[in-house]
GUSEPA-898017 format. One record per atom (N, C-alpha, C, O): residue in three letters; x, y, z. Coordinates in steps of 0.1 Angstrom, whole numbers, plus 2048, in hexadecimal, padded with zeros to 3 digits. Example, Ala and Ser with C-alpha at 12.3 -4.5 7.8 and 13.67 -1.06 7.14 Angstrom:
2
ALA8847C784E;ALA87B7D384E;ALA8847DF84E;ALA88E7DF855;SER8807EA847;SER8897F5847;SER88180084F;SER88680B850;
// end
This chain:
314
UNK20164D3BD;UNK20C6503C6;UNK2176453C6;UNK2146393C7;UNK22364B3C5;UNK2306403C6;UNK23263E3D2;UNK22E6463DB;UNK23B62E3D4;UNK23F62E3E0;UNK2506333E3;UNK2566363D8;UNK2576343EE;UNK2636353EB;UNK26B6313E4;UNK26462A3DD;UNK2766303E0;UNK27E62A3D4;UNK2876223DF;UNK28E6263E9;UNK2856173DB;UNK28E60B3DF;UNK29A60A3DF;UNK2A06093D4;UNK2A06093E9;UNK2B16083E8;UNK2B65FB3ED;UNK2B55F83F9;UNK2BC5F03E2;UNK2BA5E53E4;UNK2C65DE3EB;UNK2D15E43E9;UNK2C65D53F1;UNK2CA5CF3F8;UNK2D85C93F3;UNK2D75BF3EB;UNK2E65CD3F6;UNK2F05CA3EE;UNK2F75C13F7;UNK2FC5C6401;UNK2F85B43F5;UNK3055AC3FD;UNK3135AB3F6;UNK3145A23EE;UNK31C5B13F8;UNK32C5AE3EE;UNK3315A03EF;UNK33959D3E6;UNK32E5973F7;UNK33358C3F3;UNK32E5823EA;UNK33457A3E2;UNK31F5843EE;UNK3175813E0;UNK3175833D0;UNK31357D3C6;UNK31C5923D2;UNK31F5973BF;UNK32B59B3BD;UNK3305A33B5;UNK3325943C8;UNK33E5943C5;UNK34658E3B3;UNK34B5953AA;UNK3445823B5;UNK34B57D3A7;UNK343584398;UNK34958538D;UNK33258939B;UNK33258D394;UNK33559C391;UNK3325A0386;UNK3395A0398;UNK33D5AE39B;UNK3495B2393;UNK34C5BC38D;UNK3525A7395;UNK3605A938C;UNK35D5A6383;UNK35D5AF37A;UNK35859737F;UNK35659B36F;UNK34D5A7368;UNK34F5AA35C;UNK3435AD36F;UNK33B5B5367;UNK3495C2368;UNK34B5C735E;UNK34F5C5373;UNK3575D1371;UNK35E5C9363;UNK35B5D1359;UNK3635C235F;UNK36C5C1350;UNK3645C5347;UNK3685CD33F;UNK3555BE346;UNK34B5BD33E;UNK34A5D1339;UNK34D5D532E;UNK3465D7344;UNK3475E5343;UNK3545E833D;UNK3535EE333;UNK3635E3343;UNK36D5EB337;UNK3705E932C;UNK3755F2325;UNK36B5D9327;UNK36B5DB317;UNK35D5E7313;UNK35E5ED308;UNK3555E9319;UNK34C5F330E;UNK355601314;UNK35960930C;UNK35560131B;UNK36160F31C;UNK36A612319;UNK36C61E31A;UNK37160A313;UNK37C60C30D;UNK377609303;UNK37C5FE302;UNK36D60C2F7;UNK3666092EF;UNK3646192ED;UNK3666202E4;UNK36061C2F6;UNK35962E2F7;UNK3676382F7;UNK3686432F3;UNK3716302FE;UNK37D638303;UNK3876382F7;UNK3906402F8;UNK3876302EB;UNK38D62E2E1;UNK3856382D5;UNK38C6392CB;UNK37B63C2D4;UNK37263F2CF;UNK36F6522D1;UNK36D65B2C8;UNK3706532D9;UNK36A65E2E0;UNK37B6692E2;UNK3866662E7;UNK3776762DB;UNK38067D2DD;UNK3826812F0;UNK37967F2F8;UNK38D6862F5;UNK393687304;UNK380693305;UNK3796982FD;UNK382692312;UNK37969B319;UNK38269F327;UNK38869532B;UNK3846A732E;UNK3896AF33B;UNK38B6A3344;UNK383699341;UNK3926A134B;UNK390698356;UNK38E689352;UNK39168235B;UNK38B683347;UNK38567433F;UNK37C675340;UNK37666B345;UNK37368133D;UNK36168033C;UNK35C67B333;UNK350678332;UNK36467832B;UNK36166F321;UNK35E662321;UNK35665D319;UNK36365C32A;UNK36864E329;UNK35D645335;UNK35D639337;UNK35564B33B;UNK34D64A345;UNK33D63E33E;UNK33963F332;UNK337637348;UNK32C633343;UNK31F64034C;UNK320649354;UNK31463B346;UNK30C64234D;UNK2FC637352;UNK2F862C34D;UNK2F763E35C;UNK2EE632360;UNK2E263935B;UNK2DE64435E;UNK2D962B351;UNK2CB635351;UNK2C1627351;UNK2C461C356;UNK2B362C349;UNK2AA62534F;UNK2AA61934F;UNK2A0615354;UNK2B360F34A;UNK2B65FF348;UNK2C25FB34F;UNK2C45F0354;UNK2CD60734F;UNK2DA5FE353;UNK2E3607357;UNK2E260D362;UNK2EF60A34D;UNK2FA60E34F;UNK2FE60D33F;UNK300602339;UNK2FF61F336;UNK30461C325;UNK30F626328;UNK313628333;UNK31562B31B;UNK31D62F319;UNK31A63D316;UNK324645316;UNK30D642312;UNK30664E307;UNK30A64E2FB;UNK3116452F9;UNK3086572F1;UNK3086572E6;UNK3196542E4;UNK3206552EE;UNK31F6512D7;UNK32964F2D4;UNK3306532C4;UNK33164A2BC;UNK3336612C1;UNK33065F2B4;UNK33C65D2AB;UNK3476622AE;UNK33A6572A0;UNK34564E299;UNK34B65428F;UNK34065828A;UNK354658287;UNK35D65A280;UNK354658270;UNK35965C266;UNK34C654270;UNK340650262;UNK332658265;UNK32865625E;UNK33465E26E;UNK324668273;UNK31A66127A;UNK31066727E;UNK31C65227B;UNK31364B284;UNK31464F294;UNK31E65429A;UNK30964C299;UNK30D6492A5;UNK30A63C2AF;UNK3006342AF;UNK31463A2B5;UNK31162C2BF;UNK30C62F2CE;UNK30C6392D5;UNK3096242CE;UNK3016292DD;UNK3026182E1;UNK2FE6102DA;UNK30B6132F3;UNK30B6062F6;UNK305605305;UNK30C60730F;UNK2FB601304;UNK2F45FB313;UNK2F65ED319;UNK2F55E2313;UNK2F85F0327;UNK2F65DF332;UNK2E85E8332;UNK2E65F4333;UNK2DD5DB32F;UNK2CE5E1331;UNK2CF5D333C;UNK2D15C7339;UNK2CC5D7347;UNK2CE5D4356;UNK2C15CC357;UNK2C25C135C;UNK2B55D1351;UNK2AA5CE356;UNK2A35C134C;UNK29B5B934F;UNK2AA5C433F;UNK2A75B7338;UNK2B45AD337;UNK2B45A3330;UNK2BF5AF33E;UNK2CD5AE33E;UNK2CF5A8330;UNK2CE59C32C;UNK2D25B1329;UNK2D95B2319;UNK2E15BD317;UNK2DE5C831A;UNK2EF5B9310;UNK2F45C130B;UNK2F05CB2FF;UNK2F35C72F4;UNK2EB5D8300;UNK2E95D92F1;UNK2F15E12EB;UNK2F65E92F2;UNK2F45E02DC;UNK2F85E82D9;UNK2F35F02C7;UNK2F05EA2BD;UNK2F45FF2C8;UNK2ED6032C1;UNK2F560D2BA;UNK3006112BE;UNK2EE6132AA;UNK2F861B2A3;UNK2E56262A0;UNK2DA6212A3;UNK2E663229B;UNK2DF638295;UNK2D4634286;UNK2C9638281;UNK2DE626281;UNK2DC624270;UNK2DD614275;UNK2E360C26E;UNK2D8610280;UNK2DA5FD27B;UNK2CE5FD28A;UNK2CC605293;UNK2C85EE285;UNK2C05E9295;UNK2C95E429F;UNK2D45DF29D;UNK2C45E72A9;UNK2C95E12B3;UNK2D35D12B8;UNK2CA5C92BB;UNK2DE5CC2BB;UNK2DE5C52BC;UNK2E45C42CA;UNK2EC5CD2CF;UNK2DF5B52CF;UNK2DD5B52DE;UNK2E65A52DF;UNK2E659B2D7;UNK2ED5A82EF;UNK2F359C2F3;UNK2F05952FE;UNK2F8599307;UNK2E858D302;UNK2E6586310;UNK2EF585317;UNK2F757D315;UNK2EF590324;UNK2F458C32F;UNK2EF57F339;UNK2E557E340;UNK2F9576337;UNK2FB56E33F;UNK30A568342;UNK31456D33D;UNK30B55E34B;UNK31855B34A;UNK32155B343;UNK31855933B;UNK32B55B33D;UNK33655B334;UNK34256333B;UNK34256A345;UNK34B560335;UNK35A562334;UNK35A57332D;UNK353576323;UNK36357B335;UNK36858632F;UNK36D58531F;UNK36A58D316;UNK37557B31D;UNK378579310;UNK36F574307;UNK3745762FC;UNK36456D307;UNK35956D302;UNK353578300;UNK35157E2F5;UNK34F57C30C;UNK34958F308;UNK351597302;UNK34D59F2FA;UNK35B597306;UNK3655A32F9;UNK3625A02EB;UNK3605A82E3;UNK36158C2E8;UNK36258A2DA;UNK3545902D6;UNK3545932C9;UNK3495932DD;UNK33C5902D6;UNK33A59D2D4;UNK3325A12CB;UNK33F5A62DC;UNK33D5B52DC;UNK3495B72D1;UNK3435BB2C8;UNK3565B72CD;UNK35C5B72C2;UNK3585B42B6;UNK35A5BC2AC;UNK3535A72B4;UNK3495A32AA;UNK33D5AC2A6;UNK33B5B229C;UNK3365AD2B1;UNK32C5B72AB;UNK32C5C32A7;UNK3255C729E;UNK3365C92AF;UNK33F5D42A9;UNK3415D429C;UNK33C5DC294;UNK34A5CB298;UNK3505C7287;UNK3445CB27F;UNK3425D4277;UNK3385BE284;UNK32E5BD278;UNK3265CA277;UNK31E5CB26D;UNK3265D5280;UNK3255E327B;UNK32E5EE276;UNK32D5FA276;UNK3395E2270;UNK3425EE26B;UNK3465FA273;UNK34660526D;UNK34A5F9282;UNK34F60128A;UNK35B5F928E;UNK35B5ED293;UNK36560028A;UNK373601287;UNK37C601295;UNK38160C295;UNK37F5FA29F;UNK37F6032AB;UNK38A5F42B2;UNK3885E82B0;UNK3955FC2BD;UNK39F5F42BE;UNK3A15F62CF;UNK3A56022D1;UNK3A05F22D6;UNK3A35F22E4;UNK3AB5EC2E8;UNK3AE5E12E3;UNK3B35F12F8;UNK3BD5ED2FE;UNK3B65E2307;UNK3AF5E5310;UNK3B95D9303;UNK3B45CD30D;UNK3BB5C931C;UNK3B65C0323;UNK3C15CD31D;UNK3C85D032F;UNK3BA5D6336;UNK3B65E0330;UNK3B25D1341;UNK3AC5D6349;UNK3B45E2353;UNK3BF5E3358;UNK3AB5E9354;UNK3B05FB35C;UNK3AC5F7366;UNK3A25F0368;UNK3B75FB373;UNK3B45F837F;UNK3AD5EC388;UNK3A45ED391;UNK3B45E0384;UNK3AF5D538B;UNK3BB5CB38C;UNK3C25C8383;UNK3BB5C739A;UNK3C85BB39A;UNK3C95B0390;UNK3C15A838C;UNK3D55B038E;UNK3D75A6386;UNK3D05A3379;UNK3CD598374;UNK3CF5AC375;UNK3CD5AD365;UNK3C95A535A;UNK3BE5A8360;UNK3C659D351;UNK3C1595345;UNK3BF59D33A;UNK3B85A7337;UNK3C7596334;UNK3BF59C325;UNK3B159B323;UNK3AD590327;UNK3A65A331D;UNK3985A231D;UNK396596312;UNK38C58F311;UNK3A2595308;UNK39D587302;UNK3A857C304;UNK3AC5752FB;UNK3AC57A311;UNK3AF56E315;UNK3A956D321;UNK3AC562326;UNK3A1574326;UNK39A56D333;UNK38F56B338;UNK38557133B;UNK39455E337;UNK38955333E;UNK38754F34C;UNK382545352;UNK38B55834F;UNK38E556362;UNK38155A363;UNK379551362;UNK37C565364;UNK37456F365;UNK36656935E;UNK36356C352;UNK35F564363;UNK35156335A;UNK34455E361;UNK33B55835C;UNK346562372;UNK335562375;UNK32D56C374;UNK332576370;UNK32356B376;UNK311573372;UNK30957137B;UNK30256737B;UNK308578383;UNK2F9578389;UNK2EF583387;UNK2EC58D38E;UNK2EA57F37C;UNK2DD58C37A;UNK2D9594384;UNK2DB5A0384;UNK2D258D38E;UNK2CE594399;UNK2D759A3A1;UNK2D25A33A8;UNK2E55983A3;UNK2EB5A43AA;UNK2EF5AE39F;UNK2EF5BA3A3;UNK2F15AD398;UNK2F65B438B;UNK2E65C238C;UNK2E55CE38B;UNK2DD5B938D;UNK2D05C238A;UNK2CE5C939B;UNK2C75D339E;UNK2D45C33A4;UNK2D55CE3B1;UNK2DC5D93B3;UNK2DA5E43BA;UNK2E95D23A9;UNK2F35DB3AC;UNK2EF5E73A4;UNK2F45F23A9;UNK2E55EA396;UNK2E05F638E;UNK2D65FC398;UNK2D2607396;UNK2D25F639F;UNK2C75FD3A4;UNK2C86043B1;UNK2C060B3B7;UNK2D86013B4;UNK2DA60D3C0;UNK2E46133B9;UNK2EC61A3BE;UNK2E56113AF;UNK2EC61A3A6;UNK2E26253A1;UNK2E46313A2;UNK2D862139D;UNK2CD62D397;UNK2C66323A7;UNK2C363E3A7;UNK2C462B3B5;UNK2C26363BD;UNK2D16453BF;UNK2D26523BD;UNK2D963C3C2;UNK2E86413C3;UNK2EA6523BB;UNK2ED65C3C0;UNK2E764C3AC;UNK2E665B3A3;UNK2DC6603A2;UNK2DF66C39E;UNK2CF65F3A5;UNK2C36683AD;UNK2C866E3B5;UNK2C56793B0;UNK2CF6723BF;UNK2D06733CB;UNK2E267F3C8;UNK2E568B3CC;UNK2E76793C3;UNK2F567F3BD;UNK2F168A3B5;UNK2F36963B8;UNK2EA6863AA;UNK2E26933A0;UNK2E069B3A9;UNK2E66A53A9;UNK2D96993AF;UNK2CF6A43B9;UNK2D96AF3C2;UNK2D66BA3C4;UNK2E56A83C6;UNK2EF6B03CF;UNK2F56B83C5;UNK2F76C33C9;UNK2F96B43B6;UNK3006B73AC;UNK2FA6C73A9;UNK3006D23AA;UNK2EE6C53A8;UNK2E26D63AA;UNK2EB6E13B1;UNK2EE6EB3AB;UNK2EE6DC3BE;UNK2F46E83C6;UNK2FF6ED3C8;UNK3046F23D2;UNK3056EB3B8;UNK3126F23B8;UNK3136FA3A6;UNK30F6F739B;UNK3197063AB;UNK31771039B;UNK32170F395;UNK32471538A;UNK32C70739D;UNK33B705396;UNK33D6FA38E;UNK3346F238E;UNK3496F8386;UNK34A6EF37B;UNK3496DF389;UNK34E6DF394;UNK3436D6380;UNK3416CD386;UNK33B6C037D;UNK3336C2373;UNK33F6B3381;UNK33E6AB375;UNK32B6A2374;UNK3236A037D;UNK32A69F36B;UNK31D69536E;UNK31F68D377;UNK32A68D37D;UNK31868437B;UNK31767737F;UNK31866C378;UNK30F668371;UNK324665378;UNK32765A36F;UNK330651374;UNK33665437E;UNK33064436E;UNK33663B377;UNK33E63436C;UNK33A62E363;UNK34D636372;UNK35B63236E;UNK35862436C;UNK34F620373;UNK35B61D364;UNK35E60E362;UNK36D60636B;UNK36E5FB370;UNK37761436A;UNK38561036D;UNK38460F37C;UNK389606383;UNK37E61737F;UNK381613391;UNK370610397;UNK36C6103A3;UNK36A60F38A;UNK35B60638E;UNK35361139A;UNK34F60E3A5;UNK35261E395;UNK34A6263A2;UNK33E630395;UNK33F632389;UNK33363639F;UNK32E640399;UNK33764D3A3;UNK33C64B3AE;UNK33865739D;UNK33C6653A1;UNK33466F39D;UNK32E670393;UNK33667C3AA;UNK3356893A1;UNK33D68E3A6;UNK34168B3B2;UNK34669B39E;UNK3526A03A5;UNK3546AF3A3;UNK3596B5399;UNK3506B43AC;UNK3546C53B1;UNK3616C83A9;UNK36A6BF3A7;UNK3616D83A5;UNK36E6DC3A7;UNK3706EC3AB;UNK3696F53A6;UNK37C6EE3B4;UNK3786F93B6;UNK37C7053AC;UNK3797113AD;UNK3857003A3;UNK38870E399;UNK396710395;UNK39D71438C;UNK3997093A1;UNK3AA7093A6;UNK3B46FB3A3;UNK3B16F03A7;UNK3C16FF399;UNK3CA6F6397;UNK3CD6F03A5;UNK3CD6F73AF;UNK3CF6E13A6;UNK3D46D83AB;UNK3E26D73A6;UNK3E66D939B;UNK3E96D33B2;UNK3F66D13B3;UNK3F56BE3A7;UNK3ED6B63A4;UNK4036C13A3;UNK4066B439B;UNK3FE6A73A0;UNK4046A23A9;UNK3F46A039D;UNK3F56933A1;UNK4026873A3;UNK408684399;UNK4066813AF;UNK4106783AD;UNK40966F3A7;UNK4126683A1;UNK40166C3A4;UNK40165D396;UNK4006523A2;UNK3FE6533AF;UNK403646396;UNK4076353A3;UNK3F962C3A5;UNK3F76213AA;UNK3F063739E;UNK3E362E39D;UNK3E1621397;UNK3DB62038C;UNK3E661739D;UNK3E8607393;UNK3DD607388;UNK3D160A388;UNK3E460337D;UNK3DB60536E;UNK3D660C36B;UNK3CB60C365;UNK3DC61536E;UNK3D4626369;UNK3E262F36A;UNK3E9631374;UNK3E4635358;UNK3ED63D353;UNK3F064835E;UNK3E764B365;UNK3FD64E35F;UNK3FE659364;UNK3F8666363;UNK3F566F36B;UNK3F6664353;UNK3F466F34C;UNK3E667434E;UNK3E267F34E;UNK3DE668350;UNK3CF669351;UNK3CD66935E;UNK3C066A35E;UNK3D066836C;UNK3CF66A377;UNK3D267937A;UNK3CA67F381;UNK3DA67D376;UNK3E3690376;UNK3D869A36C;UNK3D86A636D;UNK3CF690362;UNK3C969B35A;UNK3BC69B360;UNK3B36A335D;UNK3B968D36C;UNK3AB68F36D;UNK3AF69737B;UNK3A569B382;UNK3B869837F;UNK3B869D38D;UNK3C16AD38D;UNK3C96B3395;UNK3BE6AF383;UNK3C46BE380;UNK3C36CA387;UNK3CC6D138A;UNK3B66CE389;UNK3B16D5393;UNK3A66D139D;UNK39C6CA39D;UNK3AC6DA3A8;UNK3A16D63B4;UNK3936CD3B1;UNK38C6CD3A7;UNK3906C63BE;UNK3866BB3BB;UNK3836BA3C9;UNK38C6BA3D2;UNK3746BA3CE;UNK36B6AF3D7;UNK3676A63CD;UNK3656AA3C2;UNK36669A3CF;UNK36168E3C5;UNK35C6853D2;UNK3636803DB;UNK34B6863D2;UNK3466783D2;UNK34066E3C7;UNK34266F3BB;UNK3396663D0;UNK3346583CA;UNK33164B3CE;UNK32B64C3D9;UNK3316423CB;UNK32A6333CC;UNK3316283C9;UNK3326273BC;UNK3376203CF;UNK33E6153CC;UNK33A6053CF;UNK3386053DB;UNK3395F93C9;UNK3355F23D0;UNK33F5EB3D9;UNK33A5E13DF;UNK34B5EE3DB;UNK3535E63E4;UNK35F5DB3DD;UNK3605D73D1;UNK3685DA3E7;UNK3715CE3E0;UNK3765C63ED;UNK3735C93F9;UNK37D5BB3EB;UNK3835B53F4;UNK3885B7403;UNK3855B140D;UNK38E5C1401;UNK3935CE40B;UNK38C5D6413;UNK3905DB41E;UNK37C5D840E;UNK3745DE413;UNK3675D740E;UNK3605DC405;UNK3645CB414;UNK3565C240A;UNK34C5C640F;UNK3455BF416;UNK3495D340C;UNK33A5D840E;UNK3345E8406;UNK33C5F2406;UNK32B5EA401;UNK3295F43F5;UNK3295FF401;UNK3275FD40D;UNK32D60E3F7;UNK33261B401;UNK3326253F7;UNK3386253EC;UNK32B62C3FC;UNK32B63B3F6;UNK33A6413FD;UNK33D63F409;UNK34264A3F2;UNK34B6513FB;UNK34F6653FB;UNK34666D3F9;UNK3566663FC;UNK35B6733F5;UNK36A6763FA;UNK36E677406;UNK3706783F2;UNK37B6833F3;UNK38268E3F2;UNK37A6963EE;UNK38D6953F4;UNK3906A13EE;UNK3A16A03E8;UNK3AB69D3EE;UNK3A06A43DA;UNK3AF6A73D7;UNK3B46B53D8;UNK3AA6BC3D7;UNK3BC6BC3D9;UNK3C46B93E5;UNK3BD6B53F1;UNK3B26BB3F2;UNK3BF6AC3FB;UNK3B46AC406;UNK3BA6B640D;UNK3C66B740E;UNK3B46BC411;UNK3BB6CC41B;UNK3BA6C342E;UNK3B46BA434;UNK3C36CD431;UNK3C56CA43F;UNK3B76CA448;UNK3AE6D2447;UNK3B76C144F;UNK3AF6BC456;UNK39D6B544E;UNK3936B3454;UNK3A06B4443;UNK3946AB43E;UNK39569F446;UNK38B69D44C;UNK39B69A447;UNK39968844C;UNK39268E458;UNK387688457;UNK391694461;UNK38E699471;UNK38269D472;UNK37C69E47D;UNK37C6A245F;UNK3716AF45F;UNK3646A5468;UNK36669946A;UNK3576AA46C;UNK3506A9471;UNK3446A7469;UNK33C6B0467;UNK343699464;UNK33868F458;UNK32E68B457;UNK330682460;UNK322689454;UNK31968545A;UNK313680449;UNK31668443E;UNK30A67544D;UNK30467145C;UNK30E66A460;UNK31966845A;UNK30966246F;UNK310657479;UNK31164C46F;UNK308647468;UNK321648472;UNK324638469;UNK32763E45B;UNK326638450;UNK32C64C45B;UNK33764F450;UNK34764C458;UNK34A64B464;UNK34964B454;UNK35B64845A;UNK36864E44B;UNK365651440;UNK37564F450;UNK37B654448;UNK38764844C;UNK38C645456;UNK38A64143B;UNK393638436;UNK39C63B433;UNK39E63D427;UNK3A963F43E;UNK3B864043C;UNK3BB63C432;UNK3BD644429;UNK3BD62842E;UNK3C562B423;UNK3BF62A416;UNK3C462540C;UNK3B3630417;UNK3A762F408;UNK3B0642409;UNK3B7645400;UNK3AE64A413;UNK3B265A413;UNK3A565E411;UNK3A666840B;UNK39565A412;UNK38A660411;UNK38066141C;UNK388660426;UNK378662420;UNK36C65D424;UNK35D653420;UNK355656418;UNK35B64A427;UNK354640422;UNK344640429;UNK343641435;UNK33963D421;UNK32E63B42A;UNK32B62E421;UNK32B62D415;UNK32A62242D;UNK32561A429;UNK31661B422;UNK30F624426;UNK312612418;UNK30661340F;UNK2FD60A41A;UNK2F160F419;UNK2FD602422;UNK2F45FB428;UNK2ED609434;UNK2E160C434;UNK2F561043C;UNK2F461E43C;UNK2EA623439;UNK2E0624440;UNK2EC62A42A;UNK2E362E423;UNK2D7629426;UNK2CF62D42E;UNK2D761841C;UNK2CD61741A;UNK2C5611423;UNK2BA60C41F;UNK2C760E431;UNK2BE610443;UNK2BA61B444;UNK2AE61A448;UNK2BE628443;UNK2BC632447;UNK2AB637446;UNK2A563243D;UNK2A363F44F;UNK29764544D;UNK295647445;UNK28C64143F;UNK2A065343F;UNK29C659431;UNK2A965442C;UNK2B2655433;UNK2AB650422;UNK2B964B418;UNK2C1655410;UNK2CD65640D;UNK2B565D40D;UNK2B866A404;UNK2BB66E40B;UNK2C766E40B;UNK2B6676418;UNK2BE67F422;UNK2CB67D426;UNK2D3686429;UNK2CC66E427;UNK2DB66D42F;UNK2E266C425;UNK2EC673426;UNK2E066641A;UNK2ED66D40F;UNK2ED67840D;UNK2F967C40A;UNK2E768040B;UNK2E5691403;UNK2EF693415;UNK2FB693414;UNK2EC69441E;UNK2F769842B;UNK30269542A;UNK30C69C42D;UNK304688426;UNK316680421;UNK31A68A41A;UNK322692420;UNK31768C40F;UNK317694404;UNK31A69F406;UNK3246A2401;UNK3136AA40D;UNK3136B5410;UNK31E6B741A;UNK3256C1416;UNK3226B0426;UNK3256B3430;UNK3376AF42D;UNK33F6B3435;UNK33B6A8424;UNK3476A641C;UNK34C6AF412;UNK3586B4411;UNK3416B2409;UNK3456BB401;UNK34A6CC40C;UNK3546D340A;UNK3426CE415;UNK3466D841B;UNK3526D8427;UNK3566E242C;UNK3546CE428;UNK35E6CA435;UNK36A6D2423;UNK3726DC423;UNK3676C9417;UNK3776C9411;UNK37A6DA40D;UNK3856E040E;UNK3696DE406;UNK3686EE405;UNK36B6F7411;UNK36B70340D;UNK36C6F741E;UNK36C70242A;UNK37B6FB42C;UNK37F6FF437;UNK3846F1427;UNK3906EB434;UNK39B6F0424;UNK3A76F3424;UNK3926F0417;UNK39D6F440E;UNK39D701409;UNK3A7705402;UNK39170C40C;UNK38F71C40A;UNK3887183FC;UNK38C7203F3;UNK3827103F8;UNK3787133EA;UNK36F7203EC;UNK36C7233F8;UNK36A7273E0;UNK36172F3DF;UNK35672E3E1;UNK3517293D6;UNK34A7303ED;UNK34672B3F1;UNK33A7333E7;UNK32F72E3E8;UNK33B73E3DE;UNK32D7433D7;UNK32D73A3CD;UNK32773D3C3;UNK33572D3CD;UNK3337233C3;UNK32A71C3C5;UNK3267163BB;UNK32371B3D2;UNK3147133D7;UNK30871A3D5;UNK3077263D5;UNK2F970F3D3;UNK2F57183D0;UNK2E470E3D3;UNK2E47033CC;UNK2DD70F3D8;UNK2D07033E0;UNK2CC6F73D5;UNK2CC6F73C9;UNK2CC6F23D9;UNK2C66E43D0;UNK2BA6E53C5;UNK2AF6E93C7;UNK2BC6E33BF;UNK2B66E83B3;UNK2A46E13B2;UNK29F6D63B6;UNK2A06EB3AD;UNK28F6E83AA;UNK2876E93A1;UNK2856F539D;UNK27F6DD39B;UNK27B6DD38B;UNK2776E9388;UNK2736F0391;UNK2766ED378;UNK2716F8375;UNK27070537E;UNK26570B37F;UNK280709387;UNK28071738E;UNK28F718387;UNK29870F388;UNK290720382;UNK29A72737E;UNK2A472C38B;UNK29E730394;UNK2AF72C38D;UNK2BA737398;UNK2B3741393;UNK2B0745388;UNK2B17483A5;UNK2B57573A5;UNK2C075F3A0;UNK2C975B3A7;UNK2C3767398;UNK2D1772397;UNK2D077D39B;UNK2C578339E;UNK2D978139B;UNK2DB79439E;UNK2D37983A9;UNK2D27A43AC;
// end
């Protein structure tokens, strides 16, 4: 018999410095996948995914018929990285400079004959560095690095699971490098009005194509300066009239004027009786506040899904 799954104890001021550098650390392999990888709907492409070690990228396949595949393996903290046709080669995570890690992940790149050229401007983060001039950027702490995957892998247990109860197009669970969150994101069927853009380090063009049609989008963030503490949130594009007001649960969800979402703190969660229940309620109780205040189709829902039972039809 298992015991519950542990939802570990996250301080933001503690993994703070490592937090930024690992967010760079994640955009050079992303923009590695993103240079690589033909467009997908929305940038589904360009997303990491979390599995049993860390945080990879999934398959990647190359222009010569190989395929690449690049993991943060969290749990032995190594970079690895892998092709179909060569062994493995792996990078110790520890301290270092962004620009050290870009060189060693470009290097290794080379010596597999993977051909591949990235924009070195970091996406969405103040104040900018080139990934191989900066040296600003270069603490490590394993152990928060390895906290922060691990309410990351409760996080997408729990996300998956809400992801079940919808029959409409809707995206996996994956976690942006650019704005450092996991997501899953509803849609109701329905063109969205133009996105205005203005998202600092992030193209026009890719803000308007990921926000094209209607969206509830939650997820998991660990926090920044502004708000130094990890939060599950959700929002709605268009947000329809009276979302900010809707009626959320559980207690100690709140709605962030100038974030334009709703936020549940993760400490929240993870006090809670049941952890799973109070997020699957965040979850639920957002997504329906944005589907009943914006007229989504509501035969787009459909119960939470259960191993080996098929949906009923007809």
């Amino acid at each position: 018999m298992t015991s519950a799954p542990e939802w570990p104890h996250l301080g933001y001021r503690a993994w703070r410095d490592t937090g930024t550098t690992f967010q760079l650390w994640t955009q050079v392999i992303g923009k590695v996948r993103l240079a690589l990888a033909p467009w997908v709907n929305h940038g589904w492409q360009v997303p990491l995914y979390v599995n049993v070690h860390g945080l990879g990228t999934s398959p990647i396949d190359l222009p010569d018929g190989r395929v690449l595949e690049i993991d943060f393996d969290l749990a032995q903290q190594a970079l690895v990285i892998r092709t179909s046709e060569s062994p493995d080669r792996r990078i110790l995570l520890a301290p270092m400079s962004v620009a050290a890690f870009h060189h060693r992940v470009m290097s290794e790149l080379a010596s597999l004959e993977i051909d591949v050229r990235i924009n070195e401007m970091p996406s969405e983060v103040a104040a900018p560095i080139r990934f191989s001039e900066d040296t600003v950027h270069a603490t490590y702490d394993a152990q928060a690095a390895y906290a922060f995957w691990r309410a990351l892998v409760q996080a997408t247990r729990v996300m998956r699971l809400f992801r079940t109860s919808f029959l409409g197009k809707c995206s996996p669970v994956h976690f942006f490098w650019g704005s450092f969150d996991l997501a899953v994101t509803r849609f109701s069927g329905r063109a969205a009005p133009l996105h205005p853009g203005g998202i600092p380090g992030l193209p026009d063009a890719i803000t308007r194509e990921a926000y094209s049609h209607e969206v509830s989008s939650a997820g998991f963030w660990p926090g920044n300066d502004a708000y130094p503490q990890a939060a599950f949130y959700s929002y709605a594009y268009p947000a329809p009239e009276g979302f900010s007001a809707a009626a959320i649960e559980p207690a100690g969800a709140v709605w962030a004027a100038e974030m334009g979402e709703w936020l549940l703190p993760y400490e929240v969660v993870r006090t809670a009786k049941d952890p799973d229940a109070a997020l699957l309620r965040f979850l639920e109780t957002t997504y329906r506040a944005a589907a009943d205040l914006g007229g989504w189709d509501r035969a787009l829902e459909c119960g939470i899904g259960v191993p080996g039972q098929p949906r009923p039809v007809g």
